[in-house]
C-alpha positions as CSV (number, residue, x, y, z in Angstrom):
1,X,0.0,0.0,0.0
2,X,2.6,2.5,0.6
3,X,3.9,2.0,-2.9
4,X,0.8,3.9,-4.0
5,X,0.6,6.6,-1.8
6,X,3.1,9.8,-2.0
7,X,4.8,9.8,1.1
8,X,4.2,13.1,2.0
9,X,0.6,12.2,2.3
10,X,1.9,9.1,4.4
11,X,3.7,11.1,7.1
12,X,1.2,13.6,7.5
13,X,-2.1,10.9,7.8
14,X,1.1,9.1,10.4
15,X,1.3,12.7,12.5
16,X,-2.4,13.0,12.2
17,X,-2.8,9.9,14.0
18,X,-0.3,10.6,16.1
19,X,-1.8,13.6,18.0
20,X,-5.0,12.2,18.2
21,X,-3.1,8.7,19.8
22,X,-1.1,11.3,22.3
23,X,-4.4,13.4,23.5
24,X,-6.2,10.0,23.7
25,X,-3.3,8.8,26.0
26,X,-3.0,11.8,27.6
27,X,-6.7,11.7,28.7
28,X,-7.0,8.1,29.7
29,X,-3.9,8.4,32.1
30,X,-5.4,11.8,33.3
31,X,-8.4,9.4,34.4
32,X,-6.5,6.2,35.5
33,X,-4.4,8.6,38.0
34,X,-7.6,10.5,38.8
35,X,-9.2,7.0,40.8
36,X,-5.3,5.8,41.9
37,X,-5.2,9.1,44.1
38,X,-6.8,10.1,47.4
39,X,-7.6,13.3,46.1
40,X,-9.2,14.8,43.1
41,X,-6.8,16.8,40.1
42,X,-9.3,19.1,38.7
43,X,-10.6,20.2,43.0
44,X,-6.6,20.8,43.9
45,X,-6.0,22.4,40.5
46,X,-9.2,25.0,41.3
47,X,-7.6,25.6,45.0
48,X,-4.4,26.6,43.4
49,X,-2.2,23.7,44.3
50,X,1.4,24.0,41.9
51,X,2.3,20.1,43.0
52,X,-0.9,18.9,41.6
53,X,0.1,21.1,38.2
54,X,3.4,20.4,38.2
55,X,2.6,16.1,38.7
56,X,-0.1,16.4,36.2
57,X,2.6,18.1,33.4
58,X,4.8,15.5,34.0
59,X,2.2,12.8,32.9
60,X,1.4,14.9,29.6
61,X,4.8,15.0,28.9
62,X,6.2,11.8,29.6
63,X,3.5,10.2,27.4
64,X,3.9,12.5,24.8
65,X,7.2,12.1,24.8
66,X,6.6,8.2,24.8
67,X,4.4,8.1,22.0
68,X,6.0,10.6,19.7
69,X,9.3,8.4,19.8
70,X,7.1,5.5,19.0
71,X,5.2,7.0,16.0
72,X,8.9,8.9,14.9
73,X,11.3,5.8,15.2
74,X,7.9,3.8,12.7
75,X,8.6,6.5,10.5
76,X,12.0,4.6,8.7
């Protein structure tokens, strides 16, 4: 199949996919660490709590970094 479509077209349906695979991600370990907690993300981040910020950008960016080196190293 990818002998018949330009690979231009190719890497940008792949980044396509990509993002929506990272938000997806991003969301479901969002919940998943949401029950694991005694305490809820979105009531701390409301009161102001920089931890609570600061532990839930770590998740965004550790799986985003995760899944873009898994979607750029399928690119070869």
């Amino acid at each position: 199949m990818t002998d018949t479509v330009d690979p231009l077209v190719l890497n940008f349906l792949y980044a396509i996919m990509g993002g929506v695979l990272t938000l997806a991600f991003m969301w479901l370990g969002c919940k998943l660490f949401n029950r694991a907690v005694s305490f809820k993300i979105g009531d701390e981040l409301a009161k102001g709590n920089i931890a609570v910020g600061l532990m839930v950008m770590g998740i965004f960016i550790g799986i985003g970094t995760a899944l873009g080196l898994v979607i750029g190293l399928g690119l070869n």
